[in-house]
C-alpha positions as CSV (number, residue, x, y, z in Angstrom):
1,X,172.5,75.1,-153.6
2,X,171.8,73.3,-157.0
3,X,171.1,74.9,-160.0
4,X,169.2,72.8,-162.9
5,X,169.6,74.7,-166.1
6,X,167.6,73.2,-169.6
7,X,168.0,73.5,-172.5
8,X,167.2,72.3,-176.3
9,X,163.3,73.0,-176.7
10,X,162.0,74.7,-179.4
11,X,159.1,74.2,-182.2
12,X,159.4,71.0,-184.4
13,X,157.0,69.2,-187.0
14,X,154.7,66.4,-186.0
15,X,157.1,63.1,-186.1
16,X,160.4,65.0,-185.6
17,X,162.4,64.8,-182.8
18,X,164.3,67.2,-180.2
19,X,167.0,66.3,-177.3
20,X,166.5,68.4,-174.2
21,X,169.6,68.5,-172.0
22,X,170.0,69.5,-168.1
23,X,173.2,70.6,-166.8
24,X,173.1,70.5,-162.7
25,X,175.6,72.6,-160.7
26,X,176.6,71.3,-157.0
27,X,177.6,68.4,-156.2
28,X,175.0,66.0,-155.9
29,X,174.5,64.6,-159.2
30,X,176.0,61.3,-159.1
31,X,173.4,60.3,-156.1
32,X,170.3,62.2,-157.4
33,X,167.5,60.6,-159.3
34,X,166.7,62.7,-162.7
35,X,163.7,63.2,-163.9
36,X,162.0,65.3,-166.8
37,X,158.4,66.3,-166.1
38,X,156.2,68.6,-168.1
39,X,153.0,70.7,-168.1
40,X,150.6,71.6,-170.9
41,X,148.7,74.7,-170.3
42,X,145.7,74.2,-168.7
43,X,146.8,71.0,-166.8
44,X,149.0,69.6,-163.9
45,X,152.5,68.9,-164.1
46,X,152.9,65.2,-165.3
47,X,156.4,62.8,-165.0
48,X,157.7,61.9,-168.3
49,X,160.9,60.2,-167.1
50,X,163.2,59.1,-164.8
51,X,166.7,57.7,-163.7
52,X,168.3,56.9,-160.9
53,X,171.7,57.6,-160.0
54,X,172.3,54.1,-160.5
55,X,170.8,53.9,-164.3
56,X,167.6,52.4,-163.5
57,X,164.8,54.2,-166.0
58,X,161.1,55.1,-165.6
59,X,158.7,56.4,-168.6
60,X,155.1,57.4,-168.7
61,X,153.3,55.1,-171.0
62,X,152.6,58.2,-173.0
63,X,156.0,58.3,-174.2
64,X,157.5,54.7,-173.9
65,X,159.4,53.6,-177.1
66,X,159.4,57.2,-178.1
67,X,161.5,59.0,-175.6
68,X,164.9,58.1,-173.7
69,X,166.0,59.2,-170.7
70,X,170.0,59.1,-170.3
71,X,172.8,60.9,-168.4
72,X,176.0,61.7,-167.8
73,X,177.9,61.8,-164.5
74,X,180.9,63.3,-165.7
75,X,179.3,66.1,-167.1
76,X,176.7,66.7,-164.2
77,X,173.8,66.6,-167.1
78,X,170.8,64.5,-168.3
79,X,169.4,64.0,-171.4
80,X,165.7,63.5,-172.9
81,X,165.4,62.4,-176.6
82,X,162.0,62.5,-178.2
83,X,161.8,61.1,-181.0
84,X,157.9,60.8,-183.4
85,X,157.2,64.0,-181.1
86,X,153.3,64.3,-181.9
87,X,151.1,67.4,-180.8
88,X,150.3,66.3,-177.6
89,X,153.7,66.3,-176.5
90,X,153.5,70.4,-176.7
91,X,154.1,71.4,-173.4
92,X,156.8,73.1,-170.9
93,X,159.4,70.4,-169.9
94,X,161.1,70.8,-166.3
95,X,163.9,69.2,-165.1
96,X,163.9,67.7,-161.9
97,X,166.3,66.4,-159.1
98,X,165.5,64.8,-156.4
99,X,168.7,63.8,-153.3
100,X,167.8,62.0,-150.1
101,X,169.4,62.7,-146.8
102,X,168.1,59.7,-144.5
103,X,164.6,60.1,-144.1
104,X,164.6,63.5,-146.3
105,X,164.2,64.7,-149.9
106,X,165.0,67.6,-151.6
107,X,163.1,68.2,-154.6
108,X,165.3,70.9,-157.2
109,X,163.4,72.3,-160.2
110,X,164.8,74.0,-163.5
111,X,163.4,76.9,-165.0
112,X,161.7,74.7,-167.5
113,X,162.2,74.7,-171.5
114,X,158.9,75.2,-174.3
115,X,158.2,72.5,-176.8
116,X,155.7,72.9,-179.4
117,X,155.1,69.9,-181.8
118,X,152.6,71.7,-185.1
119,X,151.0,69.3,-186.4
């Protein structure tokens, strides 16, 4: 079983920034693809980012040359840093792995973390 825990959200000003980290128990990191996703009330769950296990990166255009998805095999965790956070960005962020086995994927959720960007 995996376990994605998050953490580093909280309330910042309009054009701060905040780095949420994920630490993954088990033993699938290395070969999972990352992901951050988030969800504002009131609306669906939306991808923010993405890495593969082999570095490759995917961002919504929402948050391109603002955010930065990284992470770190040796310590099982990935990292999202937002940076000129604006109000918008106010939502709860999930962290997300996904592992293939042949034709199958596992999809493992965290908990999910709050940020709130005042304006």
């Amino acid at each position: 079983q995996v376990q994605l825990v998050e953490s580093g959200g909280g309330l910042v000003q309009a054009g701060g920034s905040l780095r949420l980290s994920c630490a993954a128990s088990g033993s699938i990191f290395s070969r999972a693809a990352m992901g951050w996703y988030r969800q504002a009330p009131g609306k669906q769950r939306e991808l923010v980012a993405t890495i593969s296990s082999g570095g490759s990166t995917n961002y919504a255009d929402s948050v391109k040359g603002r955010f930065t998805i990284s992470r770190d095999n040796a310590k099982n965790t990935v990292y999202l840093q937002m940076n000129s956070l604006k109000p918008e960005d106010t939502a709860v962020y999930y962290c997300n792995a996904a592992v293939w086995s042949g034709m199958f994927k596992t999809n493992y959720w965290g908990q999910g973390t709050q940020v709130t960007v005042s304006s």
